[in-house]
N, C-alpha and C positions, 0 to 999 in steps of 0.2 A: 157813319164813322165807326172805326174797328177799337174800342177801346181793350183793352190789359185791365181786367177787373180783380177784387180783390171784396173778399166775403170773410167779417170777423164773427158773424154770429150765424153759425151752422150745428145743429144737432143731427150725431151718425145716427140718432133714433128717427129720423125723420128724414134723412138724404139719401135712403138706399132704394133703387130703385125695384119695382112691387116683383120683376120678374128674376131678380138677385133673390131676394128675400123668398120665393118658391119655392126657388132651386135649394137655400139652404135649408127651407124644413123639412124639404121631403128630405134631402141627402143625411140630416140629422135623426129623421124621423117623428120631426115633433105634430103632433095631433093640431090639427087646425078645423076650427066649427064646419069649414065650408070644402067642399071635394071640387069646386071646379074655380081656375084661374080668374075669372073675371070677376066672380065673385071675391076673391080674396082681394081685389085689385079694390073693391066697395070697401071692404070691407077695413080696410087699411090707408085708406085714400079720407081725407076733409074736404067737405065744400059747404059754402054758405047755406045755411040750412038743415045743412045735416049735423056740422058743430055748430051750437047753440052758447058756447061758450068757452074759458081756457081749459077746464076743467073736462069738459067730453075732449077735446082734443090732446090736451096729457093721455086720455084715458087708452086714447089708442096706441101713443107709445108704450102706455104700462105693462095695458095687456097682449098686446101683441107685436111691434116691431122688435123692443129692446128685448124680448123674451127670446124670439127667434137667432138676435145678434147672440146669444150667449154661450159662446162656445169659443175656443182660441182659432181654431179654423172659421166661424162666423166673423169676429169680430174684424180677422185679419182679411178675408176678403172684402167685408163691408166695407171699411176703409180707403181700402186698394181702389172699389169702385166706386166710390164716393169723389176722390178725388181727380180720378180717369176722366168723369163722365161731366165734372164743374169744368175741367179744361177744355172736353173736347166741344161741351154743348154753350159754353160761354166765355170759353178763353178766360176761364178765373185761373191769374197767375199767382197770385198770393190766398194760402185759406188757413183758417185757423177752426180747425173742428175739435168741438166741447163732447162729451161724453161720462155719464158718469161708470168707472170700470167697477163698482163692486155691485152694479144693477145687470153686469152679465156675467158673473161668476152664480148665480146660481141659489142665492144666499147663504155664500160658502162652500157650495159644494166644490166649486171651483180655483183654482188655485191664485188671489190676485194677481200676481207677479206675472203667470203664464197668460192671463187677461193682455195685462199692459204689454209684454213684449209681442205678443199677436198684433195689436194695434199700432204696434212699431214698426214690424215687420210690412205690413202694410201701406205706411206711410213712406217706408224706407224704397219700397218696389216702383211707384207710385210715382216718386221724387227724381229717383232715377229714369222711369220711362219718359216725363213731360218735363223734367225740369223745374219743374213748380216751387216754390216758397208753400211748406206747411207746418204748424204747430199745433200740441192739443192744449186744449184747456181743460182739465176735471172739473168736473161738476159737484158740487155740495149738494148736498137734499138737505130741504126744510124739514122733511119727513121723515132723517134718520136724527136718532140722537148723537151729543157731543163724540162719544167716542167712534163712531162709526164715520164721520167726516174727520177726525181730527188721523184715523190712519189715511183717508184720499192725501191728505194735506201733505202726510211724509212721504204717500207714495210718489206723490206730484212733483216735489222737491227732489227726490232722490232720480227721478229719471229725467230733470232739469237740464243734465248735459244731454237726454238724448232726443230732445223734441216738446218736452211737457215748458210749455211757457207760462201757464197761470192757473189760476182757477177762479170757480165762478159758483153762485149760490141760487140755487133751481127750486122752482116751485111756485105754489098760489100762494096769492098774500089773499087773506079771507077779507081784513080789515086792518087798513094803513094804521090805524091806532091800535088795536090788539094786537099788531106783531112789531108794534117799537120795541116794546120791553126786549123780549124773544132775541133781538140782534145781540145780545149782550153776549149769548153763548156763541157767539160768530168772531167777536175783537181776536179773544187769543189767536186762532185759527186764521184770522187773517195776517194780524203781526207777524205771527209765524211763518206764515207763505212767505214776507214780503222780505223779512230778515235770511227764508233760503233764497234768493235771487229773482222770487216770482212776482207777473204781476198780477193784478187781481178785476174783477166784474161781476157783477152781481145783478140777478132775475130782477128791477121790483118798478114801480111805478108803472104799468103795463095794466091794469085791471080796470076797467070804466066802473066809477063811485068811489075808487079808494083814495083822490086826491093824492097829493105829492108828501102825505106826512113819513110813507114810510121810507121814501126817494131819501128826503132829507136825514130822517135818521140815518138811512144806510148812509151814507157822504161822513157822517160825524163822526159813526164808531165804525166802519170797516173801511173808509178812508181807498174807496173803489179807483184804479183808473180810468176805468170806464163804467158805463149801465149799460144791461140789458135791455131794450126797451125805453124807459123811463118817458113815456108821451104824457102820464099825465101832469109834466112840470112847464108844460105849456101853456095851464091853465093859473100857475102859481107865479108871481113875480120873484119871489122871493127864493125860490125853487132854483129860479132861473138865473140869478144872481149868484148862489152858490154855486151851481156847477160852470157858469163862465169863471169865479174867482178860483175855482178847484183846476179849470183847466181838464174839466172832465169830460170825455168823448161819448155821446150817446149812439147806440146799435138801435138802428131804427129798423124796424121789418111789416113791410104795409101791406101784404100778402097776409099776414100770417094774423096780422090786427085786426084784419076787416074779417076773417076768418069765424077769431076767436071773441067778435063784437066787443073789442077792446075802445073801437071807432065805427062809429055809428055806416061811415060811408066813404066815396074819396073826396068830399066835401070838408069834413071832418078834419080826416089827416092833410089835406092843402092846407087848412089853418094853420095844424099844428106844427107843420113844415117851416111853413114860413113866417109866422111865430118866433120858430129857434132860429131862422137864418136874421132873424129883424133883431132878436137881444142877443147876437153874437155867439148862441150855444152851438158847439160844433154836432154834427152828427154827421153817420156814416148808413149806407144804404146797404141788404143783409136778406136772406133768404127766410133762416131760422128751420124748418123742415124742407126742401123741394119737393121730393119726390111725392111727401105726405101732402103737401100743398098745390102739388102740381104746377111748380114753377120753377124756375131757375134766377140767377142773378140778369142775364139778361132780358128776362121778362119784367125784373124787380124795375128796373132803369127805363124800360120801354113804357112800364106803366107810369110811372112818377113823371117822365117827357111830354109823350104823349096826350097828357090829362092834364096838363101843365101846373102841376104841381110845384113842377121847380124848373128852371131854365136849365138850358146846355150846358152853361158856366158854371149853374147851379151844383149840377148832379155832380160836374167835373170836380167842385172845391170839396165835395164830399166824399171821393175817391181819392182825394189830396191829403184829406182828411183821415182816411181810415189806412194809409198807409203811415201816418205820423205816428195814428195811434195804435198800430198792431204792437202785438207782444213778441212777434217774430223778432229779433235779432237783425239789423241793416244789413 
């Protein structure tokens, strides 16, 4: 069966494929540890065993995809072939890709504004060649401070009519209770989004041991339409209870969990699957890196069928699902 897929949770630090990403260091010039292709393809690639955790796996975005995207000709190709390659290799007809743009400007060297309209442009080339439904979401860092997220926020807003539909808050949570407090500097900044027309999503309950405490906070004071991730509220009842009463959409990405040993195996996330399909929690099925994970959306579905994680019907209400819940515009 040919389904019309649709992916809300994609990072351009993780969807660009290894032989795009060559091509633009060398054409940039930028210094890479390793001189020959396939080495870099290791080098820039995750697999069971090589990441050990979320943290080596961010690591590889830090220091080397999102480094390379940083340039207004990086970003705007990256883009372009981000979205080319979700249509042509899985018929994703709807996508909504997150990025955060002051992580390719250079730290400043670069000029924001000429970041986002590269990333436009790209999306704009993109849209026109497949046709496709696309929207970005900006990414917050946990790791910058208040005023460094609070200009994404205006950036976000201000380019609102031209593609930017939400944003979203990135990062490790170390310990679901050391970073309740911490959401506090996040309220204004998301008020703020929601009062420019945007909506909103946020990284958190994703870490195996940190429990649902910081899930639940984030629900109280940044008042999320959706979560990123959010698997460990399958293990909380009460968790699970607020985000049915919130009406809240969880981005579930099982690639990318068994990866970053978020879930132990597909024994694990079959639980936690069917778990949220048994307390009525919606969720939506999602890539989060491809290229870095060496998967696509069509792999994401073959593997959840296949392993019978979820029924036909199943995957179907969750594709039902993540079209209710995108931020794209009907």
């Amino acid at each position: 069966m040919v389904r019309d897929l649709i992916d809300l949770h994609i990072h351009v630090g993780g969807a660009v494929a290894p032989h795009i990403l060559w091509s633009i260091a060398h054409q940039q010039g930028f210094k890479l540890p390793v001189k020959n292709y396939f080495d870099f393809v290791e080098l820039i690639t995750s697999r069971p065993g090589k990441v050990g955790s979320l943290d080596d796996y961010l690591k590889i975005l830090h220091t080397w995809t999102e480094k390379i995207q940083s340039s207004p000709s990086a970003i705007e190709r990256s883009v372009y072939e981000v979205i080319g390659k979700e249509y042509r290799g899985s018929r994703v007809t709807q996508i909504e890709l997150r990025f955060n743009p002051m992580k390719r400007n250079l730290s400043s060297e670069l000029d924001l504004d000429h970041i986002i309209h590269a990333a436009l442009r790209g999306m704009d080339r993109a849209v026109l060649e497949y046709g496709v439904k696309v929207g970005f979401i900006f990414c917050l860092a946990r790791e910058f401070d208040h005023k460094l997220n609070s200009i994404i926020v205006e950036k976000a807003i201000k380019y609102r009519s031209r593609g930017v539909y939400g944003i979203d808050l990135a990062g490790t949570e170390r310990d679901a209770m050391e970073h309740k407090p911490s959401l506090a500097q996040y309220e204004d900044l998301y008020a703020r989004a929601r009062k420019g027309g945007l909506k909103c999503t946020v990284h958190t309950g994703e870490t195996a041991g940190t429990g649902a405490e910081g899930l639940m906070a984030a629900v109280e004071k940044l008042k999320p339409n959706r979560i990123g991730h959010g698997i460990r509220a399958a293990y909380d009842e009460s968790a699970m209870k607020v985000l049915r009463e919130n009406n809240i959409t969880l981005e579930l990405c099982p690639t990318s969990n068994i990866h970053t040993k978020a879930v132990a195996d597909l024994k694990e996330l079959e639980h936690i699957m069917r778990t949220f399909w048994d307390r009525k929690v919606k969720f939506t099925i999602n890539t989060d890196g491809p290229y870095l994970l060496e998967t696509d959306m069509r792999r994401e579905i073959e593997i959840v069928e296949s392993n019978g994680l979820l029924t036909t019907e199943q995957v179907d209400q969750s594709l039902a699902w993540a079209r209710e819940a995108s931020f794209i515009p009907a």
